[in-house]
C-alpha beads as a LAMMPS data file, in Angstrom:
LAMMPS data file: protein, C-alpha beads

381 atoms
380 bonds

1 atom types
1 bond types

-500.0 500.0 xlo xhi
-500.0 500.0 ylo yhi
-500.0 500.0 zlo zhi

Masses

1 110.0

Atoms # bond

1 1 1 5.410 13.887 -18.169
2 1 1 3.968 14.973 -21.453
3 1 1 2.435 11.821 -22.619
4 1 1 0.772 11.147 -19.079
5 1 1 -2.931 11.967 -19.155
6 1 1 -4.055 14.521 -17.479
7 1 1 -6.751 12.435 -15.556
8 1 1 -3.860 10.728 -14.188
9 1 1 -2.521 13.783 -13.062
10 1 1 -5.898 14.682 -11.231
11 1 1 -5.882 11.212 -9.899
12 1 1 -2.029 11.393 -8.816
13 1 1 -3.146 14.680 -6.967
14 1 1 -6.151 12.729 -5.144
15 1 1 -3.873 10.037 -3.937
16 1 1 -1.122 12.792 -2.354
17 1 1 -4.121 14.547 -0.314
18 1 1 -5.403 11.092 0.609
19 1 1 -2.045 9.779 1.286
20 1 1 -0.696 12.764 3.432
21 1 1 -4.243 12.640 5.401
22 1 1 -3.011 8.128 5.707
23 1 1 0.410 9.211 6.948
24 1 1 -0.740 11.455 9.490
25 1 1 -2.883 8.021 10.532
26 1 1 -0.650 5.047 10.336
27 1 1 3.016 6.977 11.062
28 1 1 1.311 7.325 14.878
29 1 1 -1.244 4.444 14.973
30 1 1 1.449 1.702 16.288
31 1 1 2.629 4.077 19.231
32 1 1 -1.653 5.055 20.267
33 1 1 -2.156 1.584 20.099
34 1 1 0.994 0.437 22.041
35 1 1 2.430 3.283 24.389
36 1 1 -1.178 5.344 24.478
37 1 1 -3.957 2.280 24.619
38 1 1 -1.594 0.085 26.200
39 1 1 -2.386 -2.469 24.272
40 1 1 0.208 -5.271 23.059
41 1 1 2.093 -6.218 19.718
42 1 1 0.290 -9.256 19.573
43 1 1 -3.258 -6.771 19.085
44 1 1 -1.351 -4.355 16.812
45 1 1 -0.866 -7.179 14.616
46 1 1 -4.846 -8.512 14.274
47 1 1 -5.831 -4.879 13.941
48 1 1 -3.563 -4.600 11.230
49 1 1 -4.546 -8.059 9.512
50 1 1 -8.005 -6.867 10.115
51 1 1 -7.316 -3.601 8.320
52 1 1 -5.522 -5.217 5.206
53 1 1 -7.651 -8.036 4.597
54 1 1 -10.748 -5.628 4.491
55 1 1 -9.011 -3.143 2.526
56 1 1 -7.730 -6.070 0.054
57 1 1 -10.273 -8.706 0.158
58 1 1 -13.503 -6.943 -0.801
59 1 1 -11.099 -5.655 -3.661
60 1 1 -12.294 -8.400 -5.689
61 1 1 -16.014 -7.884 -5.139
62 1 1 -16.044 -4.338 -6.140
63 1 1 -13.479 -5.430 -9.231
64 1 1 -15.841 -7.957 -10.099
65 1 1 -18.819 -5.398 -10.381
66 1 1 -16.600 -2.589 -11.936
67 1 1 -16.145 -5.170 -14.959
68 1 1 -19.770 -6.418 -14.840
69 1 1 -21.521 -3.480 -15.031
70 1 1 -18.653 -0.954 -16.343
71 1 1 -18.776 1.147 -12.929
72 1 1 -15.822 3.242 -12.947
73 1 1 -15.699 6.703 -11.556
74 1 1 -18.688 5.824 -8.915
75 1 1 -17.066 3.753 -7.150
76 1 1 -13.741 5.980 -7.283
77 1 1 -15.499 8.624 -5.312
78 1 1 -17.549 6.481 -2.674
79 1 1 -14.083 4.913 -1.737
80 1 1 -12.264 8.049 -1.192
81 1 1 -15.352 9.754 0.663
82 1 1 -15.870 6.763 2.563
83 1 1 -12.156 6.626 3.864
84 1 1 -11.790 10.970 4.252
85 1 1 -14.895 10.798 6.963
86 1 1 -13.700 7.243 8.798
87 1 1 -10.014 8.721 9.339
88 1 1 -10.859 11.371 11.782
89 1 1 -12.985 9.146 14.040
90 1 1 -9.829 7.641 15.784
91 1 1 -9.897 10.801 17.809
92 1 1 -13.114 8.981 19.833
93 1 1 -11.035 5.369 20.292
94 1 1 -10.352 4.545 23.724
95 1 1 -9.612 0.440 22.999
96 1 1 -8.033 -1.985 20.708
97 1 1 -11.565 -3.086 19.621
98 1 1 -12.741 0.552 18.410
99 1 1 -9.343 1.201 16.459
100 1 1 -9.695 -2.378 14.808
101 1 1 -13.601 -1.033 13.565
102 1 1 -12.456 2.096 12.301
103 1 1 -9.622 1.052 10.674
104 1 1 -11.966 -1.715 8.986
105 1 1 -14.365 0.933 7.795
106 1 1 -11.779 3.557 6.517
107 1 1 -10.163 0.243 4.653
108 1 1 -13.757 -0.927 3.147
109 1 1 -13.277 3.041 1.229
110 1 1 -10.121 1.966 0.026
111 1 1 -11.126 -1.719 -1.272
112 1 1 -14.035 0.001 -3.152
113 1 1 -11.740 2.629 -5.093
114 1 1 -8.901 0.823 -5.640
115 1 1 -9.107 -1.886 -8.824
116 1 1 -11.661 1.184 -10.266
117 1 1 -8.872 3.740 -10.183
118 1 1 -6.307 1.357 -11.078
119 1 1 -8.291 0.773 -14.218
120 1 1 -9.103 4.304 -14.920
121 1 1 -5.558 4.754 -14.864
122 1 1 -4.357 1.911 -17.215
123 1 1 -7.483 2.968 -19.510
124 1 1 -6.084 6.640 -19.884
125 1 1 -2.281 5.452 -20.600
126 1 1 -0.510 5.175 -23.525
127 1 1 0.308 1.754 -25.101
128 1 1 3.654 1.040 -23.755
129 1 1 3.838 3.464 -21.443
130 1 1 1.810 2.109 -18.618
131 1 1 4.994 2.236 -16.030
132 1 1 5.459 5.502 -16.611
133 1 1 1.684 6.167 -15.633
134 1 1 1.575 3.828 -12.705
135 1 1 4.976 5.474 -11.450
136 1 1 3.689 8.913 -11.675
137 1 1 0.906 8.307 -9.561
138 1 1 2.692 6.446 -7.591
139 1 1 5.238 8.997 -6.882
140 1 1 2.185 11.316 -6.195
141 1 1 1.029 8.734 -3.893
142 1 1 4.171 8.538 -1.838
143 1 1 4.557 12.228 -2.013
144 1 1 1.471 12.998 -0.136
145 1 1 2.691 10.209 2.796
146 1 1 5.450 12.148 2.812
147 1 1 4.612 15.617 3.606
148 1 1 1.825 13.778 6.085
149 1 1 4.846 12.453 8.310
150 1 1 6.326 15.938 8.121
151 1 1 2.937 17.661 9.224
152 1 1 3.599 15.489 12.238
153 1 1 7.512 15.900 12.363
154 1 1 6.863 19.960 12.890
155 1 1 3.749 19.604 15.135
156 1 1 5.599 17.173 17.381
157 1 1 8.748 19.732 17.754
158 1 1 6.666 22.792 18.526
159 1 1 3.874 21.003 20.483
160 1 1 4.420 18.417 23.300
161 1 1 3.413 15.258 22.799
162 1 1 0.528 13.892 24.337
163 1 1 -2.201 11.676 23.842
164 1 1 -4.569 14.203 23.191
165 1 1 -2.206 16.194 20.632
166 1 1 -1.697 12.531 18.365
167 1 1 -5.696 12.529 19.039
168 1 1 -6.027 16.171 17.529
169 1 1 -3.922 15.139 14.643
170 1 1 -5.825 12.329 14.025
171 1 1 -8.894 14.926 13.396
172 1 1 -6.809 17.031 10.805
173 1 1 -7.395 14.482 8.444
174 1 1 -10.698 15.332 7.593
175 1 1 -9.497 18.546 5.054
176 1 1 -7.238 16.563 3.322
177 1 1 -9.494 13.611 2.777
178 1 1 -12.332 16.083 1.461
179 1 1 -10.359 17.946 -0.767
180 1 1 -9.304 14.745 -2.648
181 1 1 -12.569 13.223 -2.538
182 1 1 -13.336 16.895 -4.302
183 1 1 -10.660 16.362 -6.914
184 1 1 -11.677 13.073 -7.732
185 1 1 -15.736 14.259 -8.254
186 1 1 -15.132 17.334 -10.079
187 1 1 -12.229 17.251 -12.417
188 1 1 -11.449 13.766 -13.295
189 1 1 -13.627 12.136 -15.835
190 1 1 -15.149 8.910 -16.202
191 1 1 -14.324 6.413 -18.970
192 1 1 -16.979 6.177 -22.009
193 1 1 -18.846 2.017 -21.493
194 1 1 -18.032 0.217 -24.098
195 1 1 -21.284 -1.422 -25.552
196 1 1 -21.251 -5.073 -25.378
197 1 1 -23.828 -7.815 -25.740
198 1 1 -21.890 -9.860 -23.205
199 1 1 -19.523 -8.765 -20.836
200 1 1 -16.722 -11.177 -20.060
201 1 1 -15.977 -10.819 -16.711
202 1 1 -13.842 -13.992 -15.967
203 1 1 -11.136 -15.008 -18.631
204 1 1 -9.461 -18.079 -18.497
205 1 1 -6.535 -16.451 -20.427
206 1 1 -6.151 -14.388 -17.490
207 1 1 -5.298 -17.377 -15.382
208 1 1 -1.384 -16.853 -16.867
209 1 1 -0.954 -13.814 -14.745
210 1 1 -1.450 -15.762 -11.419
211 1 1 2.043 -16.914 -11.083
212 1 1 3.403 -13.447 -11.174
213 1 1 0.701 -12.653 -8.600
214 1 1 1.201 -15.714 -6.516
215 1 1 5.129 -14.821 -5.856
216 1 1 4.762 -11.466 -4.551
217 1 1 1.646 -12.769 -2.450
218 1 1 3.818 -15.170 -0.963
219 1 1 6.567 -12.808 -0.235
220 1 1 4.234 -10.500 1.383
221 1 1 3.432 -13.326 3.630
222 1 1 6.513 -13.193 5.381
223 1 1 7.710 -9.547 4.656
224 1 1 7.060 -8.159 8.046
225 1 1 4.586 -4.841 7.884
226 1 1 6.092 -1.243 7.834
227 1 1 4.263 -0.843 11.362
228 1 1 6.219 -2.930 12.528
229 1 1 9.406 -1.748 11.324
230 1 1 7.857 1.384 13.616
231 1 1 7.248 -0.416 16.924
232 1 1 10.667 -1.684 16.876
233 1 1 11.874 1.755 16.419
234 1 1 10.317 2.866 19.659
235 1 1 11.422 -0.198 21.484
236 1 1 15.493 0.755 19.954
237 1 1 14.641 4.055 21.849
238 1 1 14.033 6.360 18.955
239 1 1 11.254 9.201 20.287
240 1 1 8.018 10.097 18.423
241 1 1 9.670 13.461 17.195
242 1 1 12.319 10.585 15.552
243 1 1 9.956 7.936 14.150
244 1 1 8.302 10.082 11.598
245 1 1 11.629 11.320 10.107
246 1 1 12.110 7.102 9.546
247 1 1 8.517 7.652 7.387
248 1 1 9.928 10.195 5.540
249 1 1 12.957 8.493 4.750
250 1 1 11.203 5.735 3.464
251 1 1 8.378 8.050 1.371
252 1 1 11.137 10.375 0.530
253 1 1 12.879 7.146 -1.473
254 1 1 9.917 6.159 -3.110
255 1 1 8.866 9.692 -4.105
256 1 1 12.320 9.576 -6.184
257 1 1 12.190 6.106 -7.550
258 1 1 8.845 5.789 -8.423
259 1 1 8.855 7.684 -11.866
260 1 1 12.037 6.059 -12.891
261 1 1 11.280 2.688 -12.141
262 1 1 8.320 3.259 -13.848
263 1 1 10.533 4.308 -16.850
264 1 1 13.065 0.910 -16.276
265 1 1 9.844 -1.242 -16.050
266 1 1 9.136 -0.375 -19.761
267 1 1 12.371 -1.053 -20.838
268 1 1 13.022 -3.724 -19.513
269 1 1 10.096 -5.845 -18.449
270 1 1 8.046 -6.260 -15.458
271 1 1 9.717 -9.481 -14.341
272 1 1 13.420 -8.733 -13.990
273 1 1 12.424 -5.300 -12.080
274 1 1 10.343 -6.863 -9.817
275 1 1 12.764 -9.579 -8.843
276 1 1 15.045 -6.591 -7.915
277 1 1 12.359 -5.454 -5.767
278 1 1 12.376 -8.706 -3.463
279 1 1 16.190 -8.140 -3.181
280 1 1 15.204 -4.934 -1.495
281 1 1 13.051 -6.557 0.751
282 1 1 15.281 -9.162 1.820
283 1 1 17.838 -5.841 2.791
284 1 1 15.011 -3.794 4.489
285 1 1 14.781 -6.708 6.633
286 1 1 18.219 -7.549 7.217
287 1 1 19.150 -3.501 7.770
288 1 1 16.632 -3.900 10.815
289 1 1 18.050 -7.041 11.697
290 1 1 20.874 -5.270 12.345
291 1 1 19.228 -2.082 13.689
292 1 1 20.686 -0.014 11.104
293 1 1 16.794 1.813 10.699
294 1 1 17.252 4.625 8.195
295 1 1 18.783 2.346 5.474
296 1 1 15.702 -0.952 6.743
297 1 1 13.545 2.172 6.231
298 1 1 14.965 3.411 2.648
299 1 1 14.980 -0.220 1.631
300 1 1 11.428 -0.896 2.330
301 1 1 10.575 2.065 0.505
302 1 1 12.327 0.821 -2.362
303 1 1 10.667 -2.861 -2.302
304 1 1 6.973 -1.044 -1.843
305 1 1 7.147 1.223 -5.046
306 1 1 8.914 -0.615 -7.409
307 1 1 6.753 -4.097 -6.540
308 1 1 3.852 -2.252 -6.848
309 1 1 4.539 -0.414 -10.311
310 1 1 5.710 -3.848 -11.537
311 1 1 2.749 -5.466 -10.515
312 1 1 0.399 -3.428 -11.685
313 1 1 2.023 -2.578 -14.642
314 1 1 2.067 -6.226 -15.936
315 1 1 -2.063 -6.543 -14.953
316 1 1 -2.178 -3.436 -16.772
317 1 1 -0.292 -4.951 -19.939
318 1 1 -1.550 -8.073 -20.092
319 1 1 -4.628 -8.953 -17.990
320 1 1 -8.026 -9.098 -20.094
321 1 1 -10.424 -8.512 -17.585
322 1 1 -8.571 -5.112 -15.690
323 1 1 -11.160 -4.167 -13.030
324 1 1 -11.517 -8.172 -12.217
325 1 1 -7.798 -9.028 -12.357
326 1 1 -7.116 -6.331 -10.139
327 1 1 -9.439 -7.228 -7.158
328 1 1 -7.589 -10.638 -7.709
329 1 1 -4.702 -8.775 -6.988
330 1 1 -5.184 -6.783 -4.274
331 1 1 -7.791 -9.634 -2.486
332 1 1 -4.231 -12.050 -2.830
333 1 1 -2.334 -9.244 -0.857
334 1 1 -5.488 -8.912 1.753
335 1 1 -4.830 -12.696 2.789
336 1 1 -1.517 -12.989 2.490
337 1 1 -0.821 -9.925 4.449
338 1 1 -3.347 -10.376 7.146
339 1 1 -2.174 -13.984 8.013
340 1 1 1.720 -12.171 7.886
341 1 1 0.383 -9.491 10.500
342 1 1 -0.586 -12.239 12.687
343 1 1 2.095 -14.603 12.458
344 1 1 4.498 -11.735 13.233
345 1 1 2.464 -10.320 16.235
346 1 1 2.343 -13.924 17.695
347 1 1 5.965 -15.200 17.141
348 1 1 6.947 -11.806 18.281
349 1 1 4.775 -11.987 21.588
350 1 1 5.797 -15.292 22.495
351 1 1 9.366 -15.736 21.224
352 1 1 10.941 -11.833 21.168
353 1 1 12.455 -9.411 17.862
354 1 1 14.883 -11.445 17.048
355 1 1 12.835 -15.022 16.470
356 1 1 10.350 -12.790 14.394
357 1 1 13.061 -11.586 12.465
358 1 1 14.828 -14.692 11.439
359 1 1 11.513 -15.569 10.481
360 1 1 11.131 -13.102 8.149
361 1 1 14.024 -12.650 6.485
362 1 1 13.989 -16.707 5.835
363 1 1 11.456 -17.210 4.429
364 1 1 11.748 -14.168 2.244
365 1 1 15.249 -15.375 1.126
366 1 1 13.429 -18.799 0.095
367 1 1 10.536 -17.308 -2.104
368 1 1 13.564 -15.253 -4.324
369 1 1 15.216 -18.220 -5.041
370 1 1 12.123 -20.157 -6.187
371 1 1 10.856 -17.499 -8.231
372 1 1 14.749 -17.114 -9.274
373 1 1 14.856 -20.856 -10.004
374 1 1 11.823 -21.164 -12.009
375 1 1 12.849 -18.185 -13.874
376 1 1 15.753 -19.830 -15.019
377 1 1 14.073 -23.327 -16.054
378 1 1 11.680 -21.423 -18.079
379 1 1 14.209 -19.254 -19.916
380 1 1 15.935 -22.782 -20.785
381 1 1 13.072 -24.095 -21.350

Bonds

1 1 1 2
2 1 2 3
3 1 3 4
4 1 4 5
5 1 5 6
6 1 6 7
7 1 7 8
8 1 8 9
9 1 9 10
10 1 10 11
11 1 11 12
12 1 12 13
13 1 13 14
14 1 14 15
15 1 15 16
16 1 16 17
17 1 17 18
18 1 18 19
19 1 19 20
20 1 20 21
21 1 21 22
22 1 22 23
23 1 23 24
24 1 24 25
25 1 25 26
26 1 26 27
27 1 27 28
28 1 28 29
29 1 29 30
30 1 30 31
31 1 31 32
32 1 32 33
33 1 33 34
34 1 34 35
35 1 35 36
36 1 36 37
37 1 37 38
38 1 38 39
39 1 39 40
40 1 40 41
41 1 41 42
42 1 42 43
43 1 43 44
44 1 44 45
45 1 45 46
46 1 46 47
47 1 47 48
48 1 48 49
49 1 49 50
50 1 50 51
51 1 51 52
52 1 52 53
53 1 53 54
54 1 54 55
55 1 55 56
56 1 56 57
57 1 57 58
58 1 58 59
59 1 59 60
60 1 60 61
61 1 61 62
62 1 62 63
63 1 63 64
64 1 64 65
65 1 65 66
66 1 66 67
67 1 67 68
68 1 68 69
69 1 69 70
70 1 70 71
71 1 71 72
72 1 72 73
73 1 73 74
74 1 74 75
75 1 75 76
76 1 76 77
77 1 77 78
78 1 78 79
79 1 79 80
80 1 80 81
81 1 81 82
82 1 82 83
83 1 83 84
84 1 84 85
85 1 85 86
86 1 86 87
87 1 87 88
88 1 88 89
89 1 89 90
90 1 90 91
91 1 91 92
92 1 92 93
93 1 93 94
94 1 94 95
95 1 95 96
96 1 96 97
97 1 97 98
98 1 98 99
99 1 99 100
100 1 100 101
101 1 101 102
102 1 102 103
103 1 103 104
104 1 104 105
105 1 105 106
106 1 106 107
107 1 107 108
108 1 108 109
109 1 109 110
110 1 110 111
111 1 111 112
112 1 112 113
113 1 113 114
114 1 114 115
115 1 115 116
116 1 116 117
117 1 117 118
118 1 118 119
119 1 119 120
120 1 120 121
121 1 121 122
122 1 122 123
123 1 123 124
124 1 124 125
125 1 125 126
126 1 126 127
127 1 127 128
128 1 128 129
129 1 129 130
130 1 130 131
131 1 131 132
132 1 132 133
133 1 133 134
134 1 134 135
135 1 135 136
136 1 136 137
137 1 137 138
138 1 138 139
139 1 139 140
140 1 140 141
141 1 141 142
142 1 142 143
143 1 143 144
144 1 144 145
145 1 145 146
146 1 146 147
147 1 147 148
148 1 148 149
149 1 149 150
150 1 150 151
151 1 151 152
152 1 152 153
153 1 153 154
154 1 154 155
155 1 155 156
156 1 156 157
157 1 157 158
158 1 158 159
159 1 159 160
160 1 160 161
161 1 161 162
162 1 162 163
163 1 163 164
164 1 164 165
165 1 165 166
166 1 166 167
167 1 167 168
168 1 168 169
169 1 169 170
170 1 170 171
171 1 171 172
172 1 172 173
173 1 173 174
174 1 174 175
175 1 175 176
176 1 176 177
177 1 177 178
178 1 178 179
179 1 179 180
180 1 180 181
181 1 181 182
182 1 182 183
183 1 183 184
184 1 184 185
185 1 185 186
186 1 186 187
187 1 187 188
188 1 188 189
189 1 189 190
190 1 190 191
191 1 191 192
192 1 192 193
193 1 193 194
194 1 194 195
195 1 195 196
196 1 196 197
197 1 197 198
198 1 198 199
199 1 199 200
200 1 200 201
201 1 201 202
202 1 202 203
203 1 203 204
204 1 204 205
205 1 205 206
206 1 206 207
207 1 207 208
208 1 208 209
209 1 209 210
210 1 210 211
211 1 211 212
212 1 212 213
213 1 213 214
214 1 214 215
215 1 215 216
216 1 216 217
217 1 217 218
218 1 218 219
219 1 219 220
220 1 220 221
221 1 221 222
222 1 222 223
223 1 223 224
224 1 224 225
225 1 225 226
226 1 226 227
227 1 227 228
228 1 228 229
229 1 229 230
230 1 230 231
231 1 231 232
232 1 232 233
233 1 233 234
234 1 234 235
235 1 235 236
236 1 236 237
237 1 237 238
238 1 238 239
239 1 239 240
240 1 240 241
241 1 241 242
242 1 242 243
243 1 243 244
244 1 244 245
245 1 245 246
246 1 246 247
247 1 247 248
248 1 248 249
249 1 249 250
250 1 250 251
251 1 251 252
252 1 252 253
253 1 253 254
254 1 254 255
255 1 255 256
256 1 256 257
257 1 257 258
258 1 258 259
259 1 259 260
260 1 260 261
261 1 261 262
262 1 262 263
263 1 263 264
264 1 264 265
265 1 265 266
266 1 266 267
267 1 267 268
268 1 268 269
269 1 269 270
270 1 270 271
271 1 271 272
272 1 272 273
273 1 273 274
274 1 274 275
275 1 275 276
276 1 276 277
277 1 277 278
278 1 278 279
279 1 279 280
280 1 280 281
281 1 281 282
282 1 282 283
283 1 283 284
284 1 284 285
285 1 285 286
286 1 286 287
287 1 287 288
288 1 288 289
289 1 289 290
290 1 290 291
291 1 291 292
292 1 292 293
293 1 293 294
294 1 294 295
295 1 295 296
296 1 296 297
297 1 297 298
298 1 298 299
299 1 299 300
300 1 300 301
301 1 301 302
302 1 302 303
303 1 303 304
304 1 304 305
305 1 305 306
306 1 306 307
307 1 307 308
308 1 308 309
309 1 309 310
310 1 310 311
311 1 311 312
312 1 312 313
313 1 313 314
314 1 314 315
315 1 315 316
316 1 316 317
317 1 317 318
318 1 318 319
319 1 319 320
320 1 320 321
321 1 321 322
322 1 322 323
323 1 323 324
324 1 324 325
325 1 325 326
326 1 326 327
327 1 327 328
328 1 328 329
329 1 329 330
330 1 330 331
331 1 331 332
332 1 332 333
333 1 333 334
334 1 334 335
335 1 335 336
336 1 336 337
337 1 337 338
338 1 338 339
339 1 339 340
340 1 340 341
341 1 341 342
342 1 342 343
343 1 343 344
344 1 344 345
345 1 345 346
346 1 346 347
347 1 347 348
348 1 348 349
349 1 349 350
350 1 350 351
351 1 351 352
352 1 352 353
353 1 353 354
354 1 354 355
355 1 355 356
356 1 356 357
357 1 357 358
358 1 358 359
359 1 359 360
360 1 360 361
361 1 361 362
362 1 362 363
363 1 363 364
364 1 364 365
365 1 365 366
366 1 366 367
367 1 367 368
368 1 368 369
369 1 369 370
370 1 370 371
371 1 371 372
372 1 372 373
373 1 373 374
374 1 374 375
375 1 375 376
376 1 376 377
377 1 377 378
378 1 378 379
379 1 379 380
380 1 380 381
């Protein structure tokens, strides 16, 4: 920990209280909007596209003007205030349509911070240690989900559980949001502008990167959403006392991994690590295949903190334009992601679990071994 910078370590802090106050949000949202609303898969899956591809696609926009006019920390702090007073509002949604809003609104918070803080923390790392700074916070990150599912774990088992206590807990997440929107205005410092004559925004040497980028967009396409990996939970006849401890599981494995892989990624390049990661998400998928759901669960957690350390750890390392590169990024997952959501709420709708989860697991299987393929003719090459 001692050559992590200690505005990471405020900004690792933001991300747990925003992250516990997510948990407490998206561990329950597939069973209000299912079991509670009464609403089907098929709708769980647009409001979740619609979700991601705000959350991702205006990414780019706000990366864009990050670069262009060197906002950093502004933007930081209007995305996590945004996204601390948008949670609690759930408590007032009585249909799919108001859910799908809010969870548009609180994701437009999180597309305006994100390529910011991602570039506040790759400007306050050390060269060559940018895994270890992207893993910390990550681990941070996870942590907070964590102890968010176990807010709801102990709730659920003194408490009964009702529409209107899941409503009530969706109103809790106002203190955490507004303590790390606190953290992130008063202790963690903005980086100095550098004074140009021209700022660059768009580098054609930057166009390299997209390959990397391309792969794990496609793989998210047909990786099937961790929301889903809940729903089918429920429908195996696990109870909403049960479901969370599945959360934890999978927060609980990426809390202890995150670090570490942050350490391997350094060592040993972003490439090879990440291509471990899609093995993971080929297992997650086949564990639930097989309705084994603590190790799909652990497995899942494993893909979603290791891809994303890699990831951003090789924008960090190597991209020119940082701010712009990583609203490419996350605008490739928004896309990718939504049309995922959507495929997998129709095929599941109209052709059952088990059609959706061939699905998935084949074409994640085929992405590996082009990525594994090419990775091969270029090392020949």
């Amino acid at each position: 920990m001692k050559k992590i910078d200690k505005n990471i370590i405020y900004l690792g802090w933001v991300s747990f209280f925003t992250d516990m106050a997510s948990a407490m949000v998206t561990t329950l949202l597939p069973i209000f909007v299912v079991y509670v609303l009464n609403e089907g898969v098929d709708k769980l899956g647009f409001i979740i596209a619609i979700a991601t591809f705000i959350s991702y696609a205006l990414r780019i926009v706000f990366g864009y003007l990050s670069d262009k006019y060197q906002i950093i920390k502004p933007f930081v702090v209007t995305g996590y205030f945004i996204s601390a007073i948008t949670k609690p509002l759930l408590v007032f949604s009585h249909s799919f349509a108001s859910v799908a809003l809010l969870r548009a609104l609180e994701r437009t918070g999180k597309a305006v911070r994100s390529a910011s803080k991602d570039s506040l923390i790759s400007r306050y790392s050390q060269k060559n240690h940018g895994g270890k700074s992207f893993g910390f916070h990550k681990m941070m990150d996870v942590s907070g989900e964590m102890i968010g599912s176990l807010i709801i774990v102990g709730v659920f088992y003194f408490s009964s559980q009702n529409e209107e206590l899941i409503r009530d807990i969706f109103g809790w997440t106002l203190f955490p949001g507004l303590i790390a929107t606190a953290i992130v205005a008063f202790f963690v410092k903005d980086v100095p502008k550098k004074v140009q004559k021209k700022v660059i925004v768009i580098n054609k040497e930057d166009y390299q990167l997209f390959w990397i980028l391309g792969s794990y967009f496609l793989f998210l396409l047909f990786l099937m959403s961790d929301q889903y990996f809940i729903v089918e939970a429920k429908a195996s006849g696990m109870t909403l006392e049960q479901i969370p401890l599945l959360v934890i599981a999978s927060t609980l494995t990426q809390t202890l991994v995150s670090y570490y892989s942050g350490i391997f990624i350094d060592k040993f390049g972003t490439n090879i690590i990440l291509f471990i990661s899609y093995i993971f998400g080929i297992l997650s998928l086949l564990f639930l295949s097989w309705h084994y759901l603590w190790l799909a669960f652990v497995f899942l957690g494993l893909f979603t903190v290791i891809s994303l350390n890699a990831i951003r750890t090789y924008i960090s390392n190597n991209a020119k334009s940082l701010g712009f590169v990583y609203g490419i990024f996350y605008a490739g997952i928004a896309l990718f992601s939504a049309i995922g959501a959507i495929t997998v709420g129709q095929i599941w709708k109209f052709y059952g679990f088990e059609t959706t989860i061939l699905f998935s697991i084949a074409g994640s299987i085929f992405i590996t071994i082009l990525i594994f393929l090419n990775s091969i003719i270029k090392h020949e090459n």
